[in-house]
C-alpha positions in Angstrom: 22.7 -21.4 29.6 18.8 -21.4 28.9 18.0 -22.2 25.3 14.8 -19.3 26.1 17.3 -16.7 27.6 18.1 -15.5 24.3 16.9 -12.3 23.1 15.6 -11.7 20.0 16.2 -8.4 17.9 12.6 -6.6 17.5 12.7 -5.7 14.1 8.8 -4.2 14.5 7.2 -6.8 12.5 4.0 -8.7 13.8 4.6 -12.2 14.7 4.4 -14.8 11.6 0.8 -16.5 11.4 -0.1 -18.2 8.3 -4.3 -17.1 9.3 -2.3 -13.5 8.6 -1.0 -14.7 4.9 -4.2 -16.3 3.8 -7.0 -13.3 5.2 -4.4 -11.0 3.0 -3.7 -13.4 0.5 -7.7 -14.1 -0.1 -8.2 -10.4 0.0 -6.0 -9.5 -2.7 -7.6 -12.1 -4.9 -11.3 -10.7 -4.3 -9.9 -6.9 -4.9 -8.2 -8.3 -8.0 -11.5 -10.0 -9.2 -13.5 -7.0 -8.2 -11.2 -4.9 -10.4 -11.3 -7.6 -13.3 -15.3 -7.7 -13.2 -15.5 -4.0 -13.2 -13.9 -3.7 -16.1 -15.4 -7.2 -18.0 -18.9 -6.0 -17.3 -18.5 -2.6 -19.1 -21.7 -1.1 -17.9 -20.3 1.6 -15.6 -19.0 4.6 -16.6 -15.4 5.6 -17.0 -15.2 7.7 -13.9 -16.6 4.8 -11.7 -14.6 2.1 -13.3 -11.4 4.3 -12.5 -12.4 4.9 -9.2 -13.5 1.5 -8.6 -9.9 0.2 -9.5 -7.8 2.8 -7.6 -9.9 2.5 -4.7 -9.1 -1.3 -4.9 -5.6 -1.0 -5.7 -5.3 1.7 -2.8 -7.1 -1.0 -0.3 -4.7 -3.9 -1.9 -1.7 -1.8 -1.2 -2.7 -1.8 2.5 -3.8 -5.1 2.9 -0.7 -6.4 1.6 1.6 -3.7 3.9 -0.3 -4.6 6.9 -0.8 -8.7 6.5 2.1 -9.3 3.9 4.9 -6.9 5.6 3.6 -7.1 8.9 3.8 -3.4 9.2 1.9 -2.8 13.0 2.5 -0.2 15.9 2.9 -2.6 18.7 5.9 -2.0 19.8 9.1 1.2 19.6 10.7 -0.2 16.4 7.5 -1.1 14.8 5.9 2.5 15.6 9.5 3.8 14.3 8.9 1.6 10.9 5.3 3.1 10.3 6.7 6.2 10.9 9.4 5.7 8.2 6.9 4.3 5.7 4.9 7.6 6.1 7.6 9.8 5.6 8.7 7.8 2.4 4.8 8.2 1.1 4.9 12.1 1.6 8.0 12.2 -0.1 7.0 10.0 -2.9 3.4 12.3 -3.3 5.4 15.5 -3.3 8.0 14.0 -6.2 5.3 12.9 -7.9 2.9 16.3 -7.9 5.9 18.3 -8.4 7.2 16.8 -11.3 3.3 16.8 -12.5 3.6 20.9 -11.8 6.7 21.4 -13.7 5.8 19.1 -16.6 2.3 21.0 -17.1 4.0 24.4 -17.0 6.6 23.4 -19.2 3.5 22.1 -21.9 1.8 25.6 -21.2 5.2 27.3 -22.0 5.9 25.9 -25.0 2.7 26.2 -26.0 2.7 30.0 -26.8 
């Protein structure tokens, strides 16, 4: 039997590199920093600070799905993982806003 004959399951993951691990791994550390100076400095304003930091943490969250998890679209089962993280972010922004809805109505309700 052929030691390469074997097949391998395709769990839809992007083959392991270490160049992957250290571009995300440097890359969270620079959007960290960048966060941490933004909010050392003190000179912007509040809106800009905040959006300086989500907009890093959003860019974080990516670079550490697509270098850290390997999350790609190469192949059926990694197209049907994407997939699957999408759907589980919709449903995470609609839990999240509805139960934001319902909370503020309830405060206005109370409120009379």
């Amino acid at each position: 039997m052929n030691p390469h004959s074997h097949s391998h399951p395709d769990f839809g993951t992007a083959p392991k590199k270490l160049s992957i691990y250290l571009i995300g791994f440097i890359c969270c550390i620079l959007l960290t920093l960048l966060s941490f100076w933004v909010v050392m400095i003190g000179t912007l304003s509040k809106g800009l600070t905040f959006t300086v930091i989500y907009s890093s943490a959003c860019i974080q969250f990516l670079v550490q799905v697509i270098c850290f998890l390997r999350l790609n679209t190469q192949t059926e089962q990694s197209r049907t993982n994407v997939m699957s993280f999408i759907f589980t972010i919709v449903i995470l922004i609609a839990i999240i806003i509805g139960s934001l809805w319902i909370m503020r109505n309830v405060n206005a309700n109370l409120m009379i």
